[in-house]
Each structure stands twice: as C-alpha cells, then as structure tokens.
N, C-alpha and C positions, 0 to 999 in steps of 0.2 A: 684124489688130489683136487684141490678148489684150482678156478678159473678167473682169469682177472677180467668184470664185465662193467662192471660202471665203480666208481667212483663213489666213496657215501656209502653204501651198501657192503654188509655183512663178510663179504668175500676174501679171498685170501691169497698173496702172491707168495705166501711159504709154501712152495713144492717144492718134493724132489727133484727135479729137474732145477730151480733157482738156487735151494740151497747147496747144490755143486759148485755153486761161486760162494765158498765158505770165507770166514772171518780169515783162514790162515788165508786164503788167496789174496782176501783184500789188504792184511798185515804185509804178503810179500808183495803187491804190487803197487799199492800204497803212493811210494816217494816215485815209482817209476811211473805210474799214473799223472802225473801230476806236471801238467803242459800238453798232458795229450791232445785233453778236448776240456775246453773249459766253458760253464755254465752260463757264458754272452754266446758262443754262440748258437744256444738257443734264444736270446733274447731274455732268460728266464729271472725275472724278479719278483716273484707272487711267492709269499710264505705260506697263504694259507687259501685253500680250497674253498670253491662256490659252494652254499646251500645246492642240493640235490634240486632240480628243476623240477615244478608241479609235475603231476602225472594225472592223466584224466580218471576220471570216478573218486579222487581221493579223497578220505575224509577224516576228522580228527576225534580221537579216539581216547577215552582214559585208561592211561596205564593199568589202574587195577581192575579194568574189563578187561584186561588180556594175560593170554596163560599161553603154556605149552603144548602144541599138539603131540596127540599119544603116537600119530600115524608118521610122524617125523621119524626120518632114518636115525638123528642121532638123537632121539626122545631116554629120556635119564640120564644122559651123559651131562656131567661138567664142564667138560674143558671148552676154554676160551680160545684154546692157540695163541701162536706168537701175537698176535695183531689185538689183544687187549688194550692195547695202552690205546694205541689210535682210535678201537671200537669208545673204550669211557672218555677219551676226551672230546669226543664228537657227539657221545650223549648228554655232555652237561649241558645241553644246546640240542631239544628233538628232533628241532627243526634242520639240523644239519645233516641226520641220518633219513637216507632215502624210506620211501611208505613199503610200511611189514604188507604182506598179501594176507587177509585174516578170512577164515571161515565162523560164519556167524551160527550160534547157540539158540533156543528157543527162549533164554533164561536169559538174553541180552548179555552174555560175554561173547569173546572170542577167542578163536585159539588162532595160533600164529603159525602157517603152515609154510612160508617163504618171508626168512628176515628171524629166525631163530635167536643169531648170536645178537643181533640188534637186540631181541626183548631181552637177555640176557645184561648185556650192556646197561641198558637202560632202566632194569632192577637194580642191577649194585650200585647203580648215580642215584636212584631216586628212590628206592624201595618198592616193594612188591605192591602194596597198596596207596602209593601216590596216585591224585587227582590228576597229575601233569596232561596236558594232551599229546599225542604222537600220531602220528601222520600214518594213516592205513589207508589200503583199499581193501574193498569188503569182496570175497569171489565170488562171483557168477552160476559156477555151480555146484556138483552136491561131492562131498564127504569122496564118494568112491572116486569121482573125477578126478580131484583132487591127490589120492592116493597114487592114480595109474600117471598121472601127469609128474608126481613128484620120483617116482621109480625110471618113466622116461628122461625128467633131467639128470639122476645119479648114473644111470647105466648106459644113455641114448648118446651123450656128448664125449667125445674125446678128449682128453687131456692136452692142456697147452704144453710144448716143450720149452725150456730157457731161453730159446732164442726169441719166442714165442711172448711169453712174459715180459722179457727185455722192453721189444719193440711197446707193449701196451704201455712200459712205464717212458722210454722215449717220448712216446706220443702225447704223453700228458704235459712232459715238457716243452715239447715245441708247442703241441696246438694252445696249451691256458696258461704254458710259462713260470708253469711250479717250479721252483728251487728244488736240484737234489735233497738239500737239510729237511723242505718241509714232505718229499715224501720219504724220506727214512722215517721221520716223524710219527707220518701218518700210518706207516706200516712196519711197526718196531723189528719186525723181523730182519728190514732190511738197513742195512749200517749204509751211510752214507758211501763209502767207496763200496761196497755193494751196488749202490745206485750208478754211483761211477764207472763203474768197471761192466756194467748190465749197457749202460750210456755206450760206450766205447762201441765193443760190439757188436752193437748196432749201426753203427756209424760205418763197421771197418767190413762189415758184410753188405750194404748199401755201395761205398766207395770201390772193393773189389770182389761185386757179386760174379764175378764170371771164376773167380777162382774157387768161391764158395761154392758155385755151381757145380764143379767138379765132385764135388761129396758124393755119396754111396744115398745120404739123407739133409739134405741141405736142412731141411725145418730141423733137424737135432743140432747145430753146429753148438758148442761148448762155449760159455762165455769167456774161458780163459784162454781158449784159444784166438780169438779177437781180442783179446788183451794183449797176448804176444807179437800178433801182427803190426798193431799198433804200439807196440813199445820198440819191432825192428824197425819198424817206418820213419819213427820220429829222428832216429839218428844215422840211419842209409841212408846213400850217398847216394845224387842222381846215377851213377851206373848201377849200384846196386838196387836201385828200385826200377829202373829200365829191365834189369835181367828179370827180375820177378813178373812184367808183364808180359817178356819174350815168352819167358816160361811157362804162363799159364796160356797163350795164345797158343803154343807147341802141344801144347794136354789139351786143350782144347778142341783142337781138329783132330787131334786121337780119338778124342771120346765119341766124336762126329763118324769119324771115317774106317777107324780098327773095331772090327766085332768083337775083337779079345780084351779091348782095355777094361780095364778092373778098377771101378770107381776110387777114390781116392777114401781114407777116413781122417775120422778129428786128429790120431795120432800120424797121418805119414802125411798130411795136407802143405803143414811147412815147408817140410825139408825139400817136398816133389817141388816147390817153385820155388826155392833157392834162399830160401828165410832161415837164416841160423838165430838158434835161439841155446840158452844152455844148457838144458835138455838135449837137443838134437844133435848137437854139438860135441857132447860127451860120451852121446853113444848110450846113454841110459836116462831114464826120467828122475825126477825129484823123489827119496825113500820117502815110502808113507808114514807120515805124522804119528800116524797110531798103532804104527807096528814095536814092539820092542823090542831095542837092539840088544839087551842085556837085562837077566832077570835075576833076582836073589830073595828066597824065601823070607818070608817075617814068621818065626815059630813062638809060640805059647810057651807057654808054665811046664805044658805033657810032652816038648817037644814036637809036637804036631805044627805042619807048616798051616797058617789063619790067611797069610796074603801074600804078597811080596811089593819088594821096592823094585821095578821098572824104571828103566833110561829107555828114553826114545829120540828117535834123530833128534838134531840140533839141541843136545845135552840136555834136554827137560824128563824131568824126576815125574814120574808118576806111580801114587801107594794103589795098589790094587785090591780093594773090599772082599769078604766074602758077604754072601748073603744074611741076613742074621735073624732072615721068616723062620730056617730050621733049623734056629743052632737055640739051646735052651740057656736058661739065664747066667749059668755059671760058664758056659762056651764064650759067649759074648763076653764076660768080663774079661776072660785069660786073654780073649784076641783084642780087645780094647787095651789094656795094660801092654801087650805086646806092640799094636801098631804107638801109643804113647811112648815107650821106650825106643823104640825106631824112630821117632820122628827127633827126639831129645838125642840121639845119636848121631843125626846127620847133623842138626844145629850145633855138635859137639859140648853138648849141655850136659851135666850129670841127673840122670834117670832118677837122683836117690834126694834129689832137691826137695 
C-alpha cells in the first residue's frame, strides 16, 4: 500500500484503507454531506499546487539519460495506478514533479531508483528519448546500498490507515489552502466528495476525540463513520448532543476505572453514545452492493448456462461474464449470441432484428 509523503512526488493515496470510502458512500452521502463542512472554513482558495521546493545536491538531468532500475521492486511492471492523470499533468511541466533519486552508470545514464512512476509519467508526456531536463539527485552510494535501503522502505514502514490518509489530505487544505476540486484533480483516484467526506472525518474525530478515544484502535476509525457522526450532529438538537457528551463522559471513566470494559468498535461506537443513525436504528446495516439478491442463468445454443442476469440491492441489473482465456472460438460465440439476446430481451427488442 503506497503512503502519502510529499506532495509532487510519485506516491499514492489509493489504499485499501481510502478506497473503503467508495464512490457508492460518496453517491449516498453526497446531498447529506453538503453543509456539513464547507471549503471557507479552511480558508481554501488555491486550485493548483506549488512547484515541489529545491532539494539540496539537485541536479538537472536529460530525460533520455534516464532509464529503469532492474533492482526496482516493481521493475517490468506497467501499471500507472489510479493517480495517472494527476502524474501526466504534472509532467507536462518537470519542473513541478519533485527530483527522481538516480544512481549514476559508468556510460553517463542513470537509472532511477526512487521516482519510478515520475520517469514513467514523464515518457508518455515527452517520449523516451527527449532532451527535456528533469530534476534529479544523483545517490551517494553504491548499487547494493541502494538495494538494502529500497527493501527497508517497502517492508520497514507501516502502512497509513484512512484515518491516517484523511488527516494528510486535511492538512494540505488548511496548511496551502488547496480546493477540494484541485486535489481530487490531482489525485484522480479520489472524487471530490471522497475529498469531502475524508474532510469531514477529520474534523468529527478532532471535535469528539474523546469518544474516538474510546475505540479498541482509534488510528483505524472508518471514514464513514465520521461521516455519520457528522450528518447526526448537523440536525440534533442541543439535548440531543448534550446526551451524546454525557455519554461518552459515562464510557469514559468506564474505560479509566472497570478492568472489564471492552473497548468499543467502528460498528457499536454510535449507538454506545446515543447517535442514531439508519443503520442502527433498524437493527441491521445497509445489504451489500455487490451481493446478489436474485440470479437467473443466460444459456447458449447447447443449453449450457455462459453467465447469468443478477439484481442486486437497490434494483441494479448486473450480466455476469464468464471467462473467455478457456472457452475456444465457437464457445465464446454461443455465449456472446446468448449474453446479446439477453440484453435485446430485457430492452424488450426482438433478438431477430
């Protein structure tokens, strides 16, 4: 799981941990979000991010002296991850991606041993053998150093949790005043009420850290559960927000004074201090998105079932593929002709059109 460290740089706030505050959370909480916490007050009117600040020893470098290190953890891999869009629009401009760490060649290249997805970025803007300059620091020392140093960053640091993440992107708001828009922007992964909703959370464990306290793991808290808190707050009633602070001050000296109290977690945190939510409320959570509630085969030409048509909560139709690496050329057509007749039957089209 990538870490959120600086700004400019190559890094990544799509974790599991972040992506728990999915598009469906921000779709549902969306219109109820909206008065919660608004983007004055942080003060925040900057759309667009500083140049990365010089770094001492740094020097500028041509593009096509720099290549891939072999000793790189994800050396032959593709992938850019979610955060392409923000990597190439930051490369059409070098100067705004922070300096790659480059170990120097005998042959006058270098390879690029910290800042990978940057040289990546920075080919598909300019091509492999542009003149461009780019902003490097040259390492210090040799090859194997180099190796044991980049195994201690992969395996030696911890993983940040959501709450964790949050806070980094908070921070960028209050302390440089970026607009939510410009970091959803800058980090396509994340949707604007994503940014929102990450905001919130931050706020609503800041305002009633003592009830967060109460967790089993306060650094795991869920951002949608600071979502909920803040969506009872904004319309409880001074006694109803009086009870919630009696309450957590009662669990409080529990947690102080009874050997036996049994820390609280992300699902019983609410309801123990007096926050109804419609979940809690009903005595069961929200069904999951992707489970389906109802299933009905799609069969072929042979009679043989190829997929099926799935319903899942809140009446959305989903066709289910089968794989088609093992199925030989005349299997894929029967199940292609079939999932095409199924879809012409649910539009109530005739198949024979």
């Amino acid at each position: 799981m990538s870490v959120v460290r600086t700004f400019g740089t190559d890094t990544n706030v799509d974790t599991p941990e972040v992506a728990e505050y999915t598009s469906e959370h921000s779709e549902q909480h969306a219109e109820d979000n909206h008065g919660i916490l608004a983007e004055d007050d942080f003060g925040a009117e900057r759309e667009e991010f500083s140049p990365p600040a010089a770094v001492s020893g740094e020097v500028m470098l041509p593009l096509s002296n720099l290549g891939e290190w072999a000793y790189h953890p994800c050396s032959g891999s593709r992938s850019m991850g979610n955060s392409l869009g923000g990597l190439l629009a930051s490369a059409a401009d070098p100067q705004m991606l922070a300096p790659m760490e480059v170990l120097s060649n005998d042959n006058g290249t270098y390879e690029v041993i910290d800042g990978r997805r940057r040289l990546l970025a920075l080919q598909a803007r300019h091509g492999d053998d542009s003149s461009a300059e780019v902003r490097c620091v040259v390492y210090a020392g040799t090859e194997i150093d180099a190796v044991e140093n980049t195994c201690s960053r992969a395996l030696g640091s911890e993983p940040r949790t959501a709450i964790q993440n949050a806070r980094a992107v908070c921070n960028i708001q209050k302390a440089a005043g970026i607009t939510q828009k410009a970091i959803a922007e800058r980090f396509p992964a994340l949707k604007k009420d994503h940014v929102s909703g990450m905001t919130i959370a931050v706020r609503m464990v800041e305002a009633y850290s003592a009830a967060f306290g109460l967790l089993k793991d306060p650094d795991r808290v869920s951002i949608d559960l600071g979502v909920k808190l803040a969506q009872f707050m904004k319309t409880a009633s001074n006694e109803e927000k009086q009870e919630v602070l009696e309450k957590t001050q009662l669990l409080e000296e529990a947690a102080e004074n009874d050997s036996e109290f049994v820390p609280l977690t992300n699902s019983t945190l609410l309801g123990a201090i007096g926050v109804e939510t419609q979940s809690n409320a009903s005595g069961q959570g929200r069904p999951d998105p992707l489970v389906p509630v109802n299933s009905v085969d799609i069969f072929g030409d042979d009679d043989q079932p190829v997929g099926a048509m799935e319903m899942l909560a809140d009446d959305v139709m989903r066709i289910r593929l089968p794989n088609p690496t093992s199925m030989t050329p005349d299997q894929r057509e029967v199940a292609a002709t079939a999932f095409i007749a199924q879809i012409r039957s649910y539009f109530e089209l005739d198949a024979s059109e």
